[in-house]
C-alpha positions in Angstrom: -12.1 2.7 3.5 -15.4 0.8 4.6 -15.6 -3.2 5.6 -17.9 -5.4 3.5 -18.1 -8.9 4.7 -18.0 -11.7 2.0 -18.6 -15.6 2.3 -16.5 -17.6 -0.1 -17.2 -21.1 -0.6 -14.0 -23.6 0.2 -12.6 -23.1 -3.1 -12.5 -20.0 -3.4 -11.3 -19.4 0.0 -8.6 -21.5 -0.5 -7.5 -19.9 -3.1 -7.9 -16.2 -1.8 -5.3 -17.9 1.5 -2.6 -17.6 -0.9 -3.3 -14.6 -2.2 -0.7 -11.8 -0.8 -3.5 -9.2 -0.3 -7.3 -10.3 -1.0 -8.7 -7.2 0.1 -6.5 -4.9 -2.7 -7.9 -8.0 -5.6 -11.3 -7.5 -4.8 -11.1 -3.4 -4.5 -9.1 -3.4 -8.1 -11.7 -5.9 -9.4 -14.4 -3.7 -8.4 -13.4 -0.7 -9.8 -12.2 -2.5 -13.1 -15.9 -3.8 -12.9 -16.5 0.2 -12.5 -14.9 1.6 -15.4 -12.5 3.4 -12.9 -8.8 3.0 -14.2 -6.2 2.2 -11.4 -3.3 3.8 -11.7 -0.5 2.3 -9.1 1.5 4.6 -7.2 4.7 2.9 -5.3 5.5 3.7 -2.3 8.8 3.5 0.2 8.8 3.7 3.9 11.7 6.1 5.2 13.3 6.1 8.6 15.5 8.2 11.0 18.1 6.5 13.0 15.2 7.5 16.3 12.6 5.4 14.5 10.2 7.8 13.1 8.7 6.5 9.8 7.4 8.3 6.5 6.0 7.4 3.2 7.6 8.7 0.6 6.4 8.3 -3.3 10.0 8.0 -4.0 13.3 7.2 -2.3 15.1 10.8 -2.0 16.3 10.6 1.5 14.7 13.6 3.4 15.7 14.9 6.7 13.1 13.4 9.8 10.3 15.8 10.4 10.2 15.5 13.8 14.2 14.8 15.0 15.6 16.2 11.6 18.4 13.4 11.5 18.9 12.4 7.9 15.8 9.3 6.9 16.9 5.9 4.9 14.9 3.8 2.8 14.0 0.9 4.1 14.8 -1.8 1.2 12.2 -4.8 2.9 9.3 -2.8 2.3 7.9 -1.4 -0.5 4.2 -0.3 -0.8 1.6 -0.4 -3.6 -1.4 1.6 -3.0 -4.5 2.0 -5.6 -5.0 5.0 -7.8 -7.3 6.7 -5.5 -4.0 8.1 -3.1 -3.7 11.5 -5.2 -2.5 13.3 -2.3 0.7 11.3 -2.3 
């Protein structure tokens, strides 16, 4: 990912405030703007009963790479990343 810094005028930084995540708007706007079709992946963050995190694309429970104790899924969080995460 790169920065770009934007200037919004009042309305229309009020109204990117509410939004949940500006930053994922504009990117899917752009590539919409692009021709480049956006494909959502979900993804669920895992974690061991020592605290190590993964991010799964789904919510089999797999055993903790580093301790090996059996992972959970975290209900609370659930991310959505654009169509450019392949490797997932």
């Amino acid at each position: 990912m790169r920065n770009k810094t934007i200037t919004l005028c009042l309305n229309s930084f009020e109204i990117a405030q509410k939004m949940d995540n500006f930053s994922e708007w504009v990117r899917s706007k752009l590539l919409e703007e692009g021709g480049i079709e956006i494909k959502p992946i979900e993804t669920y963050l895992m974690k061991c009963p020592m605290g190590h995190q993964l991010v799964k694309n789904n919510k089999h429970a797999p055993l903790c790479p580093q301790c090996h104790f059996r992972m959970t899924y975290v209900p609370s969080v659930q991310l959505t990343l654009g169509g450019l995460h392949d490797e997932l």
